[in-house]
Residue frames relative to the residue before (quaternion, step in Angstrom):
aa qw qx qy qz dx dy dz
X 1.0000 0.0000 0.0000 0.0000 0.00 0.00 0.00
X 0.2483 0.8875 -0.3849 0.0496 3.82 0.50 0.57
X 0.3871 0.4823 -0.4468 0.6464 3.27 2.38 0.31
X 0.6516 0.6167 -0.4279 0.1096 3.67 0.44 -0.42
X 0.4065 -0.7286 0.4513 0.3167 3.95 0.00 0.67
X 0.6564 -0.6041 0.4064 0.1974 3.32 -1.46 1.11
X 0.4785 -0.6977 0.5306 -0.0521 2.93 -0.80 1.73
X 0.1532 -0.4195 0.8610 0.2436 4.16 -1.00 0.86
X 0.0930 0.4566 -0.8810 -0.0824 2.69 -2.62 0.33
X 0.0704 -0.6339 0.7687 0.0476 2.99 -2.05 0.43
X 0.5256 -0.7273 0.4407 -0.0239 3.51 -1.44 1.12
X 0.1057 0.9069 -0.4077 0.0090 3.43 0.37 0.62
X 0.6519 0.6359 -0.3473 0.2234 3.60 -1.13 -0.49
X 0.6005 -0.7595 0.1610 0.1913 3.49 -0.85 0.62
X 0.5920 0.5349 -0.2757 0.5361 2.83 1.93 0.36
X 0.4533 -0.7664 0.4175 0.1814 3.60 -0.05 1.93
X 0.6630 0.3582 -0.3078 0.5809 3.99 0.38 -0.94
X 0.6342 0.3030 -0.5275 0.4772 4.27 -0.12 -0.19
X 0.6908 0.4984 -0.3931 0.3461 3.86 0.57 -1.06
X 0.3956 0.7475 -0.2216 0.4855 3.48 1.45 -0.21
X 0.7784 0.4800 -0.1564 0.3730 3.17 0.25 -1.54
X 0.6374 0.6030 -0.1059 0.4679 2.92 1.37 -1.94
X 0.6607 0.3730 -0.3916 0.5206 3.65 0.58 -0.91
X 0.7768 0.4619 -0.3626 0.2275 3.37 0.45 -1.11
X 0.5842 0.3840 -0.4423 0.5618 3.71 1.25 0.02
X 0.7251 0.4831 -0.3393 0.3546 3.85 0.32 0.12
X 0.4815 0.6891 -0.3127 0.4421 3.09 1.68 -0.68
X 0.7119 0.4706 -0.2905 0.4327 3.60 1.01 -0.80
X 0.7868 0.5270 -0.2483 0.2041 3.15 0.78 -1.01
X 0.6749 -0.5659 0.3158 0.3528 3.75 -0.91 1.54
X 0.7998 0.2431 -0.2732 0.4760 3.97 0.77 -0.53
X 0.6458 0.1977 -0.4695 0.5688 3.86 0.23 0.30
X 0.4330 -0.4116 0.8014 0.0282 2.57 -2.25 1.04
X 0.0064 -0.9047 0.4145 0.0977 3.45 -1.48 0.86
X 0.2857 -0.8502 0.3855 0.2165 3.82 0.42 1.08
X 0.4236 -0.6753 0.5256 0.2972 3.54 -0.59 1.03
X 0.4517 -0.6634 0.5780 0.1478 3.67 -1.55 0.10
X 0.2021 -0.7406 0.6250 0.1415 3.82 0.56 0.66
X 0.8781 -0.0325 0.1194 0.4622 3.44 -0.32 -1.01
X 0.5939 -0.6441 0.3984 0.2713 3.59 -1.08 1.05
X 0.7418 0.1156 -0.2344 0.6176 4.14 1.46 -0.28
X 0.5975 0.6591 -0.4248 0.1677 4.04 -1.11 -0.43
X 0.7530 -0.2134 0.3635 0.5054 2.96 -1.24 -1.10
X 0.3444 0.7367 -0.5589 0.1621 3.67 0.46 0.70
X 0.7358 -0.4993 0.3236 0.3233 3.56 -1.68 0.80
X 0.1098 -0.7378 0.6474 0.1566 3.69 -0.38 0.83
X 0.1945 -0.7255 0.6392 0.1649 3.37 -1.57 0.61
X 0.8046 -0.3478 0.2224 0.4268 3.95 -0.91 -0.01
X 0.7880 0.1072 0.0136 0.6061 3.27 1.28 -1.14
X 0.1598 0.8067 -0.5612 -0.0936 3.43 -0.52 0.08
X 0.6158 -0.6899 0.3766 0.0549 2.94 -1.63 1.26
X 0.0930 0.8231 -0.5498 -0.1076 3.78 0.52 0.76
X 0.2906 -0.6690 0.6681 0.1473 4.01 -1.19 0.75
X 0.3649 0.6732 -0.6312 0.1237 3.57 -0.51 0.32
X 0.6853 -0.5326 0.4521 0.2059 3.48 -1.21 1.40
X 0.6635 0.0256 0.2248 0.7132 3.59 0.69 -1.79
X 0.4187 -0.4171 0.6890 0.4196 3.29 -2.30 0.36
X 0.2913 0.6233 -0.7224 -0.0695 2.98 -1.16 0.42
X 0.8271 -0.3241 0.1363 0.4385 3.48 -1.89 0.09
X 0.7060 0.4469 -0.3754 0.4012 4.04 0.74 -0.24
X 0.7103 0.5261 -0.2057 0.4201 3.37 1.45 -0.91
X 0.5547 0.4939 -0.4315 0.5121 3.18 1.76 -0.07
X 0.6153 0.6341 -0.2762 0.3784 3.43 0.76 -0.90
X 0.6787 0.4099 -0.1734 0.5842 3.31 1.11 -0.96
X 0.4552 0.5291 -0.4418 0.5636 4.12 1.03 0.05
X 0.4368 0.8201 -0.2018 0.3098 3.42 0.74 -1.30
X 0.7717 0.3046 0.0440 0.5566 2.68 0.01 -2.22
X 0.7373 0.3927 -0.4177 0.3573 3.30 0.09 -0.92
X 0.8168 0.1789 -0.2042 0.5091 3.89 0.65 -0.28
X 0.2044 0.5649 -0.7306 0.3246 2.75 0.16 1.57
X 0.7772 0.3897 -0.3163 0.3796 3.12 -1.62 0.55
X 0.5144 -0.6460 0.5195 0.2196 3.64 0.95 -0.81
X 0.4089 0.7018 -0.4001 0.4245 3.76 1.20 -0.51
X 0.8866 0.1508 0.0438 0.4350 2.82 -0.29 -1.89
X 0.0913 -0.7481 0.6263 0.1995 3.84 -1.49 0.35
X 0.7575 -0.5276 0.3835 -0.0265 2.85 -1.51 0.77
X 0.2330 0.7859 -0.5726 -0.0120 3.06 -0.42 0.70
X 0.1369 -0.7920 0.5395 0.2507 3.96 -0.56 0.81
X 0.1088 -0.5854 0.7810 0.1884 3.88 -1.34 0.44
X 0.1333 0.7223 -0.6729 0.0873 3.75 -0.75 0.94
X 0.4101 -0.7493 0.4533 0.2548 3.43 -1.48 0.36
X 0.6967 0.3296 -0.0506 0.6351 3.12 1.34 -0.71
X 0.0880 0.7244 -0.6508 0.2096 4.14 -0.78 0.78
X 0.0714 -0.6195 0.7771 0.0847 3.78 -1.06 1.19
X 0.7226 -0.5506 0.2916 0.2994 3.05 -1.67 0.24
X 0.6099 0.6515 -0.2366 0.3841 3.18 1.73 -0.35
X 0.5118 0.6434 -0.0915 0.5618 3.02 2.15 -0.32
X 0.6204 0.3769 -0.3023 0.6178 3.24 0.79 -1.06
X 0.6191 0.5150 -0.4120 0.4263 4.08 0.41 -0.49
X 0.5952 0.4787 -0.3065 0.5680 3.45 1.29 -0.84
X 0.7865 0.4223 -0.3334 0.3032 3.04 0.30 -0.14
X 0.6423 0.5484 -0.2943 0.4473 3.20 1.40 -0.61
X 0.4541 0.6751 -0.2502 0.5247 2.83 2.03 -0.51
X 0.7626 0.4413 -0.1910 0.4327 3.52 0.45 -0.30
X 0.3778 -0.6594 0.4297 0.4878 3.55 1.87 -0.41
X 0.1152 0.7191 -0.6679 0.1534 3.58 0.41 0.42
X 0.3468 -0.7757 0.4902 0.1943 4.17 -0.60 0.37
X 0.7013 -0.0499 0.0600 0.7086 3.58 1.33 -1.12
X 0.1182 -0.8358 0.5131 0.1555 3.20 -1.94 -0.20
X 0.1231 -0.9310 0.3393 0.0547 3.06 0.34 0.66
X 0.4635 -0.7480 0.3767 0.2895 3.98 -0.52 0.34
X 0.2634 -0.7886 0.4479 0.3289 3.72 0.70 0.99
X 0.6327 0.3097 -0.4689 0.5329 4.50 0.32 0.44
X 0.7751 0.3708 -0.3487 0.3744 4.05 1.12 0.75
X 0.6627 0.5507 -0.3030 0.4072 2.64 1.55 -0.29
X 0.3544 -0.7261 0.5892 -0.0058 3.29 -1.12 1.44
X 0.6219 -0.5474 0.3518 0.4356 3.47 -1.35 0.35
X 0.6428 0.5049 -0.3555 0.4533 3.65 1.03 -0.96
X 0.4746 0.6873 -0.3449 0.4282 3.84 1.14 -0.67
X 0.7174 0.3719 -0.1022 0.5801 3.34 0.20 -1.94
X 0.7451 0.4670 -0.3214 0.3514 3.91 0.43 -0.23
X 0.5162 0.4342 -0.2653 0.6889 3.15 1.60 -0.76
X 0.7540 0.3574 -0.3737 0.4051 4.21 0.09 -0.34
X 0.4787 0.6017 -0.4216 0.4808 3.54 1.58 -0.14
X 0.7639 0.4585 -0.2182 0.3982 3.41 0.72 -1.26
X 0.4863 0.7055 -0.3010 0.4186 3.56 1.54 -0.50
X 0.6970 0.5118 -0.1263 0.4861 3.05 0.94 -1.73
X 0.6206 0.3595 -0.3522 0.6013 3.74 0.56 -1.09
X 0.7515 0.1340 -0.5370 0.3590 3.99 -0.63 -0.11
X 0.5287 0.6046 -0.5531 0.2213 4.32 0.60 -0.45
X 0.7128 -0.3759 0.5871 0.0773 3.00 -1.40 0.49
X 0.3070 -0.6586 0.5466 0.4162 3.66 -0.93 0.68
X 0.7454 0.4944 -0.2665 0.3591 3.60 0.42 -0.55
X 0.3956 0.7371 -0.4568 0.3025 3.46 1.41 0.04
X 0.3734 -0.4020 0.6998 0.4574 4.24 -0.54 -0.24
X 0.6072 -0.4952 0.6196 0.0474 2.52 -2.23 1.58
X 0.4114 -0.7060 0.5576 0.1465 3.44 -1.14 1.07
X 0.0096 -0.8131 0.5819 0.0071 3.39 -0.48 0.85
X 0.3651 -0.5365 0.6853 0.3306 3.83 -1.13 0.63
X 0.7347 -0.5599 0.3137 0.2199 2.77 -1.69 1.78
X 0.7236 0.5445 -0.1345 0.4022 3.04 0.37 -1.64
X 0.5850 0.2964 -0.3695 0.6583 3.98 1.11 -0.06
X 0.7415 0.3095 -0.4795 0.3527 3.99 -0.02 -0.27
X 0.6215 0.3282 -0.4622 0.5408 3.74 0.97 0.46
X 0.6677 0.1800 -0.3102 0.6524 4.28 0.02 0.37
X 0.1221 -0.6199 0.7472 0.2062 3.69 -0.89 0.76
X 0.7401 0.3621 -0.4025 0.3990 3.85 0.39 -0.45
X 0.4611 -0.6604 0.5490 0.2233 3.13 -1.35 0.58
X 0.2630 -0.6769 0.6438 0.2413 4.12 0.31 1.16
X 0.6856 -0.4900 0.5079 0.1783 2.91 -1.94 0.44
X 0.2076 -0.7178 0.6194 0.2406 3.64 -0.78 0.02
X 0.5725 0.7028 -0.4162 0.0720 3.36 -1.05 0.35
């Protein structure tokens, strides 16, 4: 993407080492700009897109989706492992911008859905990685 214009991003979600990971393949790249996170609630720098990691929706990770789009500012990306269909509605329901499957999503993935999100519209349809808009459940692995 090297016509693509420079992206804020911010990093969310409650697992330090994935939130890690994530900056560290974005951290290089020539079109996102990244905004550290002082503190996990407040008055904290919002960037254009922000990345939320959560494993499952569950009652904190929805809450925290929430928050992050309120207002309309910021969009959303989710990297999530797990997503019933009743969820993914919750989520679109919330303005969620993309979604991605956190055992598909790659750095070029999450970079290309970062860049998706910062040009959509609030009213655009939520991006979804193929592979979740044809299985709304996530099957087990094992």
């Amino acid at each position: 993407m090297p016509d693509a214009p420079r992206v804020t991003v911010t990093v969310h979600g409650p697992d330090p080492l994935s939130r890690a990971g994530v900056v560290r393949h974005l951290r290089h790249e020539p079109t996102v700009e990244l905004i550290d996170r002082p503190r996990p609630f407040g008055d904290e720098p919002r960037g254009t897109v922000a990345v939320m990691l959560a494993e499952r929706l569950d009652a904190r990770a929805g809450a925290e989706l929430r928050r992050l789009v309120r207002g309309g500012e910021q969009r959303v990306v989710l990297v999530t492992g797990e997503l019933r269909e009743t969820e993914l509605m919750a989520v679109v329901e919330y303005g969620v911008r993309a979604v991605l499957w956190q055992h598909r999503a790659t750095p070029r993935r999450l970079l290309r859905a970062v860049h998706r999100a910062a040009r959509a519209a609030r009213t655009d349809p939520c991006g979804v990685d193929r592979r979740l808009s044809e299985h709304f459940v996530q099957q087990p692995r094992g």
